[in-house]
PDB file of N, H, CA, C and O in Angstrom:
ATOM      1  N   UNK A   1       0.833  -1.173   0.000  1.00  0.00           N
ATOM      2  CA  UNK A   1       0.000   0.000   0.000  1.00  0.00           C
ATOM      3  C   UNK A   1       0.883   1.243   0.000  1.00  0.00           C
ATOM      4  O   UNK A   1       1.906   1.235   0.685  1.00  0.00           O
ATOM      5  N   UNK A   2       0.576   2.237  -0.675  1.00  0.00           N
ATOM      6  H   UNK A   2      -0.255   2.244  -1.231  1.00  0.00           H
ATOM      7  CA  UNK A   2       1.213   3.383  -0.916  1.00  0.00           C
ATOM      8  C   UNK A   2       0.692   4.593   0.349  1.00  0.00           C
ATOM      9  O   UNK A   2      -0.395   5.169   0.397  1.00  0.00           O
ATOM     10  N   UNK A   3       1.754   4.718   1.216  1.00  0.00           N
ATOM     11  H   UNK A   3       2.637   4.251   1.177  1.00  0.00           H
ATOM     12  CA  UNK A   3       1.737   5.382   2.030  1.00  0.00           C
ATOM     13  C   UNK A   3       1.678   7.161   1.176  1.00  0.00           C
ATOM     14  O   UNK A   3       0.677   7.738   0.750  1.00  0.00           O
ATOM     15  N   UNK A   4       3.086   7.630   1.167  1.00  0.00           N
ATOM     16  H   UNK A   4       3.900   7.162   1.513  1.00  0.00           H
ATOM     17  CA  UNK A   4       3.113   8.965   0.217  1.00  0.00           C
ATOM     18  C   UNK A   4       3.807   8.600  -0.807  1.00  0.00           C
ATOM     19  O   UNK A   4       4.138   7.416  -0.727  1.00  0.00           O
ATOM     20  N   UNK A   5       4.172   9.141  -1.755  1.00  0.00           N
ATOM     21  H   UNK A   5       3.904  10.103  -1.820  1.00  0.00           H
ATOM     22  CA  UNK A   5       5.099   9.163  -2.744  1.00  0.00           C
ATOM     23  C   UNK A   5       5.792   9.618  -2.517  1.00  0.00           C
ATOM     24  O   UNK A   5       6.579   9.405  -3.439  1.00  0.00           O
ATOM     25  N   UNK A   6       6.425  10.486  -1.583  1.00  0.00           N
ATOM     26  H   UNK A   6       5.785  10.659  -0.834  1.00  0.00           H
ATOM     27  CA  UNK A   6       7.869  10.550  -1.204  1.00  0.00           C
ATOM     28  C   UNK A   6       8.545  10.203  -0.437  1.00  0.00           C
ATOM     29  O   UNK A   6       9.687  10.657  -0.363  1.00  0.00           O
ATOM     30  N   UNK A   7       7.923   8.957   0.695  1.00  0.00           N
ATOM     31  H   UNK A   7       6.995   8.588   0.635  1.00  0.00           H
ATOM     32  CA  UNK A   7       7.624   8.485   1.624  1.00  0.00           C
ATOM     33  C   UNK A   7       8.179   6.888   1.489  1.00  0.00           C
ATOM     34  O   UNK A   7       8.601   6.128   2.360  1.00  0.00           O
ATOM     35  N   UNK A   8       8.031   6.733   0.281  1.00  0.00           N
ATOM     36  H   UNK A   8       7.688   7.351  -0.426  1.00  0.00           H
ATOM     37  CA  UNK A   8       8.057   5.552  -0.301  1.00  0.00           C
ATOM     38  C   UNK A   8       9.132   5.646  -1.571  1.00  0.00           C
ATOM     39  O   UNK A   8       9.740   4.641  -1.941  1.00  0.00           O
ATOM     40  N   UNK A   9       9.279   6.717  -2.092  1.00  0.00           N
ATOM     41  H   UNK A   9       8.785   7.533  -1.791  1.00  0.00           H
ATOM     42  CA  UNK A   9      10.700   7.234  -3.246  1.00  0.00           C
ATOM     43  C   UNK A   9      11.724   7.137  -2.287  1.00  0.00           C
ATOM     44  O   UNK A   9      12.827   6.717  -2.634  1.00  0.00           O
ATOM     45  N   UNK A  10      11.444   7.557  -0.820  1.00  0.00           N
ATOM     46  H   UNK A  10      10.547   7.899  -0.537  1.00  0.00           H
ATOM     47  CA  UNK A  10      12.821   8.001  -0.089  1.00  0.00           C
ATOM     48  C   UNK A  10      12.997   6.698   0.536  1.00  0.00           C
ATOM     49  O   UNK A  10      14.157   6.415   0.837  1.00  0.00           O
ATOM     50  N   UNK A  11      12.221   5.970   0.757  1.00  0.00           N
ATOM     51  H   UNK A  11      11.279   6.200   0.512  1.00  0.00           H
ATOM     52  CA  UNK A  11      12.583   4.392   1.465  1.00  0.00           C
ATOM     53  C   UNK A  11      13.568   3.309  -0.209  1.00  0.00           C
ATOM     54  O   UNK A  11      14.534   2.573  -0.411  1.00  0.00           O
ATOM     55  N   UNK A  12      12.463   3.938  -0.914  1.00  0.00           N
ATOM     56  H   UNK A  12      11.678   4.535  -0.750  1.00  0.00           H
ATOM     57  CA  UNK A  12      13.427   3.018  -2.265  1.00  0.00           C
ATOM     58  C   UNK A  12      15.056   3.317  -2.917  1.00  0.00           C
ATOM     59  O   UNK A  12      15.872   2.554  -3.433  1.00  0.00           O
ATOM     60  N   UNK A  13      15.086   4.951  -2.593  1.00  0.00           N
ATOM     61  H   UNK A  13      14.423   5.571  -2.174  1.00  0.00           H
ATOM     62  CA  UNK A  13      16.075   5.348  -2.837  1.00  0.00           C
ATOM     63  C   UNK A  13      17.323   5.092  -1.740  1.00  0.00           C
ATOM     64  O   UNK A  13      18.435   5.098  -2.267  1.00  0.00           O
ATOM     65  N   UNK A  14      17.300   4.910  -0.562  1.00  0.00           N
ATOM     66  H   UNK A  14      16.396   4.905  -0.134  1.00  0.00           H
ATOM     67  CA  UNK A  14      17.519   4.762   0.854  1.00  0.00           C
ATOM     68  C   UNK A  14      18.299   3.279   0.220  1.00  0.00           C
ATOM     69  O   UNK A  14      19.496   3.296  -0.066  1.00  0.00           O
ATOM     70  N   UNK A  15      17.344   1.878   0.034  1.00  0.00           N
ATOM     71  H   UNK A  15      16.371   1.864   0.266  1.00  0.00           H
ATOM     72  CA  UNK A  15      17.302   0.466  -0.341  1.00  0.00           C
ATOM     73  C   UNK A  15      18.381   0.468  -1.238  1.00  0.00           C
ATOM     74  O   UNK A  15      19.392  -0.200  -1.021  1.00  0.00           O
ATOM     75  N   UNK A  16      18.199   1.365  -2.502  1.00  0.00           N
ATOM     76  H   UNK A  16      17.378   1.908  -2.679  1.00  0.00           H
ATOM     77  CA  UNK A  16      19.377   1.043  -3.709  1.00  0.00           C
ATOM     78  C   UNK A  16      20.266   2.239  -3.389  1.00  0.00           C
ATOM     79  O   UNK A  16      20.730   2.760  -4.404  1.00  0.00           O
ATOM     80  N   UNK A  17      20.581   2.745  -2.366  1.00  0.00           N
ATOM     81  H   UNK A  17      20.204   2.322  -1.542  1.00  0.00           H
ATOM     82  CA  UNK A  17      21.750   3.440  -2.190  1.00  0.00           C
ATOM     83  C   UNK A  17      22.386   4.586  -2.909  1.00  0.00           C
ATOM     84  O   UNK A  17      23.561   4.932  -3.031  1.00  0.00           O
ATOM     85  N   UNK A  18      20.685   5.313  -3.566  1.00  0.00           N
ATOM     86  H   UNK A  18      19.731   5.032  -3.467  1.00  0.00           H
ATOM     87  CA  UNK A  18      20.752   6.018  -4.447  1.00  0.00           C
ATOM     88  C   UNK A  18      20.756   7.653  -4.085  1.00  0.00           C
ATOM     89  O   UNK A  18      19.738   7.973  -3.472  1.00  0.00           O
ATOM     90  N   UNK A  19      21.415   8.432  -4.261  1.00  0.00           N
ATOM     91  H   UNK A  19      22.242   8.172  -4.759  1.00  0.00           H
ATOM     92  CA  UNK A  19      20.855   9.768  -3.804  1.00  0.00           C
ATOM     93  C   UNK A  19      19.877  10.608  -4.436  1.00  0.00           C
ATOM     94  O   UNK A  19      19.737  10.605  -5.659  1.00  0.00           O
ATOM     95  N   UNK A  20      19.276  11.239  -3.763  1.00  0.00           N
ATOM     96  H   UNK A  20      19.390  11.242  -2.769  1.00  0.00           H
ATOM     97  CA  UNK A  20      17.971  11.580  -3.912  1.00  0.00           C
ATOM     98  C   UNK A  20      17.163  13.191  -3.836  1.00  0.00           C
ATOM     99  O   UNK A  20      16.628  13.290  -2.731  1.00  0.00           O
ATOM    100  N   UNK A  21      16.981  14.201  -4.525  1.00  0.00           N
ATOM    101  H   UNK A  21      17.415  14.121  -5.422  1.00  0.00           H
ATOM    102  CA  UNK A  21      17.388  15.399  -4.627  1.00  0.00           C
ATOM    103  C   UNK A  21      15.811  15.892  -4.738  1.00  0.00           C
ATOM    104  O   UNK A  21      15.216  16.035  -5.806  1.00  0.00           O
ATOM    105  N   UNK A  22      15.250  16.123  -3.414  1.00  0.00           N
ATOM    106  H   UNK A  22      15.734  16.007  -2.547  1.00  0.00           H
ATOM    107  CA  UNK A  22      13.844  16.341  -3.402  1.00  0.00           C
ATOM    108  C   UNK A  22      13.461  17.700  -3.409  1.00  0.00           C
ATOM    109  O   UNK A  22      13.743  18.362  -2.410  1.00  0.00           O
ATOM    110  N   UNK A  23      12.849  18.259  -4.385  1.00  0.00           N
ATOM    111  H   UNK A  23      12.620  17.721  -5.196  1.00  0.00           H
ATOM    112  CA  UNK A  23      12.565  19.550  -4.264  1.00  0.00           C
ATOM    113  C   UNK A  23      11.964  20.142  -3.096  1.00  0.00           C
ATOM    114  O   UNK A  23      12.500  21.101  -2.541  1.00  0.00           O
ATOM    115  N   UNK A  24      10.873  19.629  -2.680  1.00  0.00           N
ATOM    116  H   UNK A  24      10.437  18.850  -3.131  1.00  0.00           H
ATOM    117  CA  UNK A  24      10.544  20.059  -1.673  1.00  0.00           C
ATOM    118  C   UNK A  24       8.984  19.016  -0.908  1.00  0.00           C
ATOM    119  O   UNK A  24       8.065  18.655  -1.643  1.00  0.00           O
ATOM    120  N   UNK A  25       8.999  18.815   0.070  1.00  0.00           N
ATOM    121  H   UNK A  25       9.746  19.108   0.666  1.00  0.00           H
ATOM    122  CA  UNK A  25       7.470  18.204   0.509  1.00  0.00           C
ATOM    123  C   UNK A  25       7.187  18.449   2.028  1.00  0.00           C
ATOM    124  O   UNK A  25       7.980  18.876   2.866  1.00  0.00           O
ATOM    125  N   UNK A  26       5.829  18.070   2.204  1.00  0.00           N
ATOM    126  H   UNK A  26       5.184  17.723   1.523  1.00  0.00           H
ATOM    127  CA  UNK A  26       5.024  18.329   3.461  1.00  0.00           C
ATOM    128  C   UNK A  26       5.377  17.205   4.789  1.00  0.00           C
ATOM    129  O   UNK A  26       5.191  17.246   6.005  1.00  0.00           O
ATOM    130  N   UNK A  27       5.908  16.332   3.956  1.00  0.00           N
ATOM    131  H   UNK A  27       6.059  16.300   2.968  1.00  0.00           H
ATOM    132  CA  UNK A  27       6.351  15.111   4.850  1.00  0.00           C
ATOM    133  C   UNK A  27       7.095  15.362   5.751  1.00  0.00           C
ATOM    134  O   UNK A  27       8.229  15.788   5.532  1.00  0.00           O
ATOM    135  N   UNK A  28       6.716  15.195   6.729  1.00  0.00           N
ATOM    136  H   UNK A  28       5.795  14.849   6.907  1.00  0.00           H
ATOM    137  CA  UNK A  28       7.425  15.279   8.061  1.00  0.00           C
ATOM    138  C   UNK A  28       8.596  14.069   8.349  1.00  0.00           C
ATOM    139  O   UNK A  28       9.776  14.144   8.690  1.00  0.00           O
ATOM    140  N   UNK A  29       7.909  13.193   8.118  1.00  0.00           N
ATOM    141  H   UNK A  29       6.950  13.133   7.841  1.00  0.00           H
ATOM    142  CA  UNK A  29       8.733  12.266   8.563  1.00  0.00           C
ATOM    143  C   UNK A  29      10.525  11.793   8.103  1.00  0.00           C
ATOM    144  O   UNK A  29      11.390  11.069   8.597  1.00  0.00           O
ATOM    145  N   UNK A  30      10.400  12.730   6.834  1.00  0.00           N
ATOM    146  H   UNK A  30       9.698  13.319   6.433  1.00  0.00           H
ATOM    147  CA  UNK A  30      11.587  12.687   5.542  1.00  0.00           C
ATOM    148  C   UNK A  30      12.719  13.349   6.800  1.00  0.00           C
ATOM    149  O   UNK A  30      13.931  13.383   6.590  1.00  0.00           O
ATOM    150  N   UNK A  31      12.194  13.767   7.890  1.00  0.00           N
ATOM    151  H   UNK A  31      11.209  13.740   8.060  1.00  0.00           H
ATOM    152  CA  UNK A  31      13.519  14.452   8.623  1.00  0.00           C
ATOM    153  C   UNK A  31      14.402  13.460   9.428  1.00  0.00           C
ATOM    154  O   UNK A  31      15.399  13.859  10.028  1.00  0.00           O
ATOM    155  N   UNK A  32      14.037  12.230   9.429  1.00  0.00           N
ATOM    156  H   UNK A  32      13.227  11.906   8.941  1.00  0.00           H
ATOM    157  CA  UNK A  32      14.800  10.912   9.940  1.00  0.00           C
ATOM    158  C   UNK A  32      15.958  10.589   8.769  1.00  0.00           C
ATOM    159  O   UNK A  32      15.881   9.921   7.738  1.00  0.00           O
ATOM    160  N   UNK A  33      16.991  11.296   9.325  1.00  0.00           N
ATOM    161  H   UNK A  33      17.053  11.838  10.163  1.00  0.00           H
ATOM    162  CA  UNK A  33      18.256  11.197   8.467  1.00  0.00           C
ATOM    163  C   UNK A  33      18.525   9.793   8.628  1.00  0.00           C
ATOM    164  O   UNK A  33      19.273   9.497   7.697  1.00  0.00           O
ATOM    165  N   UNK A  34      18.315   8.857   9.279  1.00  0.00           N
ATOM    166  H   UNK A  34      17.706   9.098  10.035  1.00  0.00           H
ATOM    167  CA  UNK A  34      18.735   7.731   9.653  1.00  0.00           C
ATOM    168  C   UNK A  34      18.015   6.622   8.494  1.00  0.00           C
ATOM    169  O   UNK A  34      18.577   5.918   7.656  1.00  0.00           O
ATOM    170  N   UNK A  35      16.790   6.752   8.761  1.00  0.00           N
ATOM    171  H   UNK A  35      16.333   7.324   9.442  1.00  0.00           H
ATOM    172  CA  UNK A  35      15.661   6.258   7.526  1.00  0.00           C
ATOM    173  C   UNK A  35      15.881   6.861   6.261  1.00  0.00           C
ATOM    174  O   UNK A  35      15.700   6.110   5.302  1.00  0.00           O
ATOM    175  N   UNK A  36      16.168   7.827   6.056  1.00  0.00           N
ATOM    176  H   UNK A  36      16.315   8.437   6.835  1.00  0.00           H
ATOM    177  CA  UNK A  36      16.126   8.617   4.874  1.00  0.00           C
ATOM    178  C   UNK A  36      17.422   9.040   4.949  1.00  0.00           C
ATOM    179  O   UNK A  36      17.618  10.216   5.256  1.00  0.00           O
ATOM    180  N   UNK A  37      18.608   8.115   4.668  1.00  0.00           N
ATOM    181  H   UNK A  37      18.450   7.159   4.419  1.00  0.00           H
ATOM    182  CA  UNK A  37      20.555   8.943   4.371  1.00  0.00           C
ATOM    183  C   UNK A  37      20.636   8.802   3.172  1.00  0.00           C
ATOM    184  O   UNK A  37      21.621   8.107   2.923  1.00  0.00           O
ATOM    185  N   UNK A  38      19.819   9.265   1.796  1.00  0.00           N
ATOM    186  H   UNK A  38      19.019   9.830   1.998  1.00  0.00           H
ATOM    187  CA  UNK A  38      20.116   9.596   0.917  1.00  0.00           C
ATOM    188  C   UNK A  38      19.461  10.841   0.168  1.00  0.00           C
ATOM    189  O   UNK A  38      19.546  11.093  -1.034  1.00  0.00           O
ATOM    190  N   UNK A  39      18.903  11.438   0.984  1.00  0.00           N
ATOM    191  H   UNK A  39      18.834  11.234   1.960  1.00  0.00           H
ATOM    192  CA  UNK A  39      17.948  12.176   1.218  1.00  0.00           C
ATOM    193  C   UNK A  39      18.615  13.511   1.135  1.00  0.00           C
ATOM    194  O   UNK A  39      19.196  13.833   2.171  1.00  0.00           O
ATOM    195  N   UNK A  40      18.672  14.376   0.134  1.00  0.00           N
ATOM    196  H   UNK A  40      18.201  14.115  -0.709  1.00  0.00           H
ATOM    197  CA  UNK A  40      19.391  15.917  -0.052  1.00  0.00           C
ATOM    198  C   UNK A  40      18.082  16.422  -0.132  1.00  0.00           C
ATOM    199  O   UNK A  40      17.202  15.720  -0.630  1.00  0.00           O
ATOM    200  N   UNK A  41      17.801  17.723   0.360  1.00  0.00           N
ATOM    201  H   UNK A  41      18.516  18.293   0.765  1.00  0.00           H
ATOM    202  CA  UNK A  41      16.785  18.732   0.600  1.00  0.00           C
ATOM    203  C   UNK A  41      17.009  19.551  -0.437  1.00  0.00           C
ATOM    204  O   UNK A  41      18.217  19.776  -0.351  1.00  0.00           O
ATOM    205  N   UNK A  42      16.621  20.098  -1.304  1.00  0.00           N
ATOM    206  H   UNK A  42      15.641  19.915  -1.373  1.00  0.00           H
ATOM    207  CA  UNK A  42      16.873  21.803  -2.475  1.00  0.00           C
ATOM    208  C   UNK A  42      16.372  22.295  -1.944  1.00  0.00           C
ATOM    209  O   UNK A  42      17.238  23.133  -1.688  1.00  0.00           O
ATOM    210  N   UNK A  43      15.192  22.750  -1.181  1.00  0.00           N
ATOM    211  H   UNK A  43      14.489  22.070  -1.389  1.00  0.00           H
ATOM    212  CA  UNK A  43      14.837  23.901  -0.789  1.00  0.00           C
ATOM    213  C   UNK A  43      14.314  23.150   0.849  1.00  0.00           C
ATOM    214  O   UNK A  43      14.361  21.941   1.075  1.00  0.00           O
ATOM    215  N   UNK A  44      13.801  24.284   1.908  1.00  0.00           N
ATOM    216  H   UNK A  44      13.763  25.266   1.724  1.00  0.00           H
ATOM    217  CA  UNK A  44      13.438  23.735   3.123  1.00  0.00           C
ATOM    218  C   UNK A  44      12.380  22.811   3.087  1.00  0.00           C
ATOM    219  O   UNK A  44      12.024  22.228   2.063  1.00  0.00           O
ATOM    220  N   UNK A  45      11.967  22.698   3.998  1.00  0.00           N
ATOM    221  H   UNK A  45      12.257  23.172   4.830  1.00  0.00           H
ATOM    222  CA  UNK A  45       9.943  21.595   4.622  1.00  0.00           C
ATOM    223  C   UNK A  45       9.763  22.834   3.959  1.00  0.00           C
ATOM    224  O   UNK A  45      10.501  23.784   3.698  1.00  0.00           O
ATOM    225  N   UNK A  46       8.248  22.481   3.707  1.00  0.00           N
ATOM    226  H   UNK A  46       7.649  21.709   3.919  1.00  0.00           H
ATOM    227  CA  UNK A  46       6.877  23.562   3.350  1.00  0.00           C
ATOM    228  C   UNK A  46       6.506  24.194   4.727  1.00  0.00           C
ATOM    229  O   UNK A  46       6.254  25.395   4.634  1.00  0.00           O
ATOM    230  N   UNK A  47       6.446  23.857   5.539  1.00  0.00           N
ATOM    231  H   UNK A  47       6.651  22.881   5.615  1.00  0.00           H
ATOM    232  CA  UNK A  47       6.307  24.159   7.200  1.00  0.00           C
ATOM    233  C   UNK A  47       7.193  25.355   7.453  1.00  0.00           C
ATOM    234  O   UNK A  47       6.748  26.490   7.625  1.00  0.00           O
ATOM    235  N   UNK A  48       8.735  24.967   7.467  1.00  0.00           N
ATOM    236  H   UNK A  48       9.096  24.045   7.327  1.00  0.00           H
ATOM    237  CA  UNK A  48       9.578  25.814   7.384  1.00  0.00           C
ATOM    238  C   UNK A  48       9.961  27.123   6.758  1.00  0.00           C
ATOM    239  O   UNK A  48      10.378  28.187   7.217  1.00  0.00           O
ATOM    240  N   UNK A  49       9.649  26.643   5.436  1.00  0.00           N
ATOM    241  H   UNK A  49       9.310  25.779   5.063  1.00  0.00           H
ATOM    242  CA  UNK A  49       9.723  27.823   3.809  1.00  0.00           C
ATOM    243  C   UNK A  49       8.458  28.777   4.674  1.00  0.00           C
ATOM    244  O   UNK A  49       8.827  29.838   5.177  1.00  0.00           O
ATOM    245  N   UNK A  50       7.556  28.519   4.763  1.00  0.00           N
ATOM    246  H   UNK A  50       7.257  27.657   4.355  1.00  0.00           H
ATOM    247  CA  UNK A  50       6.496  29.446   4.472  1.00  0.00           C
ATOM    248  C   UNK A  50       6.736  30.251   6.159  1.00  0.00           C
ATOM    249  O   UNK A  50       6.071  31.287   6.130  1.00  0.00           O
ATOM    250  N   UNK A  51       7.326  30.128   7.314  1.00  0.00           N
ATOM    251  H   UNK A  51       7.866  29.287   7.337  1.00  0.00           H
ATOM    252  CA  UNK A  51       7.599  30.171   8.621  1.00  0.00           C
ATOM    253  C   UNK A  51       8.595  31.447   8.370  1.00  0.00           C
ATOM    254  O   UNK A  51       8.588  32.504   9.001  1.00  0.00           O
ATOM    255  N   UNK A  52       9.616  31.008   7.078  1.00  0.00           N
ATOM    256  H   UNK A  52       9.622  30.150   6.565  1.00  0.00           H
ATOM    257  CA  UNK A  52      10.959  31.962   6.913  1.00  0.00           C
ATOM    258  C   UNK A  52      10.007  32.813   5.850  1.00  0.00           C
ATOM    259  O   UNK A  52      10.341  33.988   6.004  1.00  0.00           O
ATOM    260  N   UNK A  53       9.189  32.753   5.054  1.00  0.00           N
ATOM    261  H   UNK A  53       8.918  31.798   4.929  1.00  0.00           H
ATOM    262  CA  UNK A  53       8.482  33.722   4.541  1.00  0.00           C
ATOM    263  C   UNK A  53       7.562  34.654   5.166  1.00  0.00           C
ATOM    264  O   UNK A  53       7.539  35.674   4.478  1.00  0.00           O
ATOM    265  N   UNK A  54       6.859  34.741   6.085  1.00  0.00           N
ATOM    266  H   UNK A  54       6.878  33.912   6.645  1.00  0.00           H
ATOM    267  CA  UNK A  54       6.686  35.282   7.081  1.00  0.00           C
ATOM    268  C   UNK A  54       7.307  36.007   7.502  1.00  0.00           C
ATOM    269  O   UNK A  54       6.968  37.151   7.200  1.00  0.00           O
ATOM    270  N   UNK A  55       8.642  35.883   8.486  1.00  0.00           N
ATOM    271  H   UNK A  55       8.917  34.953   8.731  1.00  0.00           H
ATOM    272  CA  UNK A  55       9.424  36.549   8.846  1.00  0.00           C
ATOM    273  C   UNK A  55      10.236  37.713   7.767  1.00  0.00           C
ATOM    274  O   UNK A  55      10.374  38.933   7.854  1.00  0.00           O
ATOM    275  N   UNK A  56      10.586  36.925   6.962  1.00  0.00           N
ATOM    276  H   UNK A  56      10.474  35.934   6.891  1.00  0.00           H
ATOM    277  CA  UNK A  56      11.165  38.226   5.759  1.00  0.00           C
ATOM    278  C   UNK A  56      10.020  38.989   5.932  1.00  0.00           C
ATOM    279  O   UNK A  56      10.219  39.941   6.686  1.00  0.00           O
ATOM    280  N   UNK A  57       8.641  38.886   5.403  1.00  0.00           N
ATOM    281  H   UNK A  57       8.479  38.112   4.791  1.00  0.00           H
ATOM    282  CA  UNK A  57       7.706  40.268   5.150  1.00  0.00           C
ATOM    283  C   UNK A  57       7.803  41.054   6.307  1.00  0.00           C
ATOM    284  O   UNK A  57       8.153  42.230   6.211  1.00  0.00           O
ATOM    285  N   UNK A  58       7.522  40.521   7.443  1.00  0.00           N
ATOM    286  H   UNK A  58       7.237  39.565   7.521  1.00  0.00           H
ATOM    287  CA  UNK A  58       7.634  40.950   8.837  1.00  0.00           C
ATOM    288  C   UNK A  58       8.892  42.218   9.022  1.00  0.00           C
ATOM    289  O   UNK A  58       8.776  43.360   9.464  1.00  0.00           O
ATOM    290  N   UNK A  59       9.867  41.633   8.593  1.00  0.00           N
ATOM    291  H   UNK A  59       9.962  40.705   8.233  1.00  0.00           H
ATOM    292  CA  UNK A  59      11.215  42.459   8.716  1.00  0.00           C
ATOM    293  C   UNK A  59      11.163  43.610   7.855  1.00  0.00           C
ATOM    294  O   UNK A  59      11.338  44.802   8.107  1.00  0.00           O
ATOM    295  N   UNK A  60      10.857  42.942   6.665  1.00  0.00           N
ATOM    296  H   UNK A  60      10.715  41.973   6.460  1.00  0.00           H
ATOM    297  CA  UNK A  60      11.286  43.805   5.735  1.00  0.00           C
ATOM    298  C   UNK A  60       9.564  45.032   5.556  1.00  0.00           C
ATOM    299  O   UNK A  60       9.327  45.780   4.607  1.00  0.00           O
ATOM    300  N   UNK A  61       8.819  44.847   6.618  1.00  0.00           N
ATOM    301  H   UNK A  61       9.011  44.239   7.388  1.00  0.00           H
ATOM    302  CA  UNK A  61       7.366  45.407   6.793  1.00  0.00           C
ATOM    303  C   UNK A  61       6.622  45.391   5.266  1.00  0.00           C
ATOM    304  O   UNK A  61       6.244  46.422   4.710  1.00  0.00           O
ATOM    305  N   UNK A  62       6.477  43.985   4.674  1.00  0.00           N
ATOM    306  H   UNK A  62       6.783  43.148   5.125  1.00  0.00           H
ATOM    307  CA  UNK A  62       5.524  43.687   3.493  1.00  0.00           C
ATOM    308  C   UNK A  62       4.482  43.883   3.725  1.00  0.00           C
ATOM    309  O   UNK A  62       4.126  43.705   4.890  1.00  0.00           O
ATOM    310  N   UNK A  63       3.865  44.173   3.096  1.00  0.00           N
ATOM    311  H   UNK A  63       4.153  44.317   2.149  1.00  0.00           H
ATOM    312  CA  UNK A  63       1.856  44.677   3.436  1.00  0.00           C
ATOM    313  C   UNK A  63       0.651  43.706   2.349  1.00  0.00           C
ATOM    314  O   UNK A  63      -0.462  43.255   2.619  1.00  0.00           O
ATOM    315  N   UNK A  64       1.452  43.661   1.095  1.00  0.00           N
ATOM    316  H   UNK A  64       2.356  44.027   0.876  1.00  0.00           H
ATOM    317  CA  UNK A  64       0.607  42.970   0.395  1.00  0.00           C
ATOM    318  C   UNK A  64       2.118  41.799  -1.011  1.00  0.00           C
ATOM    319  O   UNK A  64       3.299  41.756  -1.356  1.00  0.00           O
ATOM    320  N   UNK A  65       1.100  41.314  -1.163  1.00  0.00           N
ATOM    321  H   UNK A  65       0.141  41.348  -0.883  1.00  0.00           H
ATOM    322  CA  UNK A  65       1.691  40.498  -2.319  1.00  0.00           C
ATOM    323  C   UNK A  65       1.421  40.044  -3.398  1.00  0.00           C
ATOM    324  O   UNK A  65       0.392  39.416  -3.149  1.00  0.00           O
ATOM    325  N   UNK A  66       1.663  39.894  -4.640  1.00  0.00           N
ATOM    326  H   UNK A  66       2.499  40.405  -4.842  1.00  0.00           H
ATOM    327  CA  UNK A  66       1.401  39.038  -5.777  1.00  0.00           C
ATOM    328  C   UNK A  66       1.934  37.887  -6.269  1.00  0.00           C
ATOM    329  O   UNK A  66       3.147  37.682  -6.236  1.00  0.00           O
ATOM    330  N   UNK A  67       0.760  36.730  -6.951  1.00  0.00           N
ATOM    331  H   UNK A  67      -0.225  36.897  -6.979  1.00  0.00           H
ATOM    332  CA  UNK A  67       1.027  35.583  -6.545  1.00  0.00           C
ATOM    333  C   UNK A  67       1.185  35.072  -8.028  1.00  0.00           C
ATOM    334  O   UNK A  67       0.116  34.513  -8.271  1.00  0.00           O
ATOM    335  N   UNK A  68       1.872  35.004  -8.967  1.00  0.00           N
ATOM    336  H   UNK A  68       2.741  35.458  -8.770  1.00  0.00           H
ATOM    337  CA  UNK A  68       1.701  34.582 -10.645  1.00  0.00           C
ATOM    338  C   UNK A  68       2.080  33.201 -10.707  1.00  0.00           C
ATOM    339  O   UNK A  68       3.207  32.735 -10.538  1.00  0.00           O
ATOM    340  N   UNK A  69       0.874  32.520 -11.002  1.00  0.00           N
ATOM    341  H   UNK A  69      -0.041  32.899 -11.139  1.00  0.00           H
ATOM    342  CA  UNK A  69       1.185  31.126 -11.897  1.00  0.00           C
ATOM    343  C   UNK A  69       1.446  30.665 -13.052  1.00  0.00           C
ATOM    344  O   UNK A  69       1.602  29.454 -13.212  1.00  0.00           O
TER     345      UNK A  69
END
């Protein structure tokens, strides 16, 4: 059964000793370096990112924003 898909990329990649270059996910659990030692981060958790985004507006006193997809 398919738990997450990255959850389960990082256990397979982990198995074949492969390294593994995750852009980014919600998964908490991906922070068990022990379970997951092939496991390179590119950008922070989503938890985190959006925590340090916050704070920049905060600092830098942002008021509004635009969002382009």
């Amino acid at each position: 059964m398919v738990v997450s898909a990255a959850i389960d990329g990082g256990k397979l990649m982990g198995y074949f000793n492969l390294p593994w270059f995750a852009w980014g996910s919600a998964e908490m659990n991906l922070g068990d370096t022990v379970e997951y030692n092939t496991l390179v981060r590119v950008t922070s958790p989503y938890d985190r990112l959006a925590t340090s985004i916050i704070k920049l507006f905060v600092h830098y006193n942002v008021r509004s924003t635009v969002h382009l997809v």
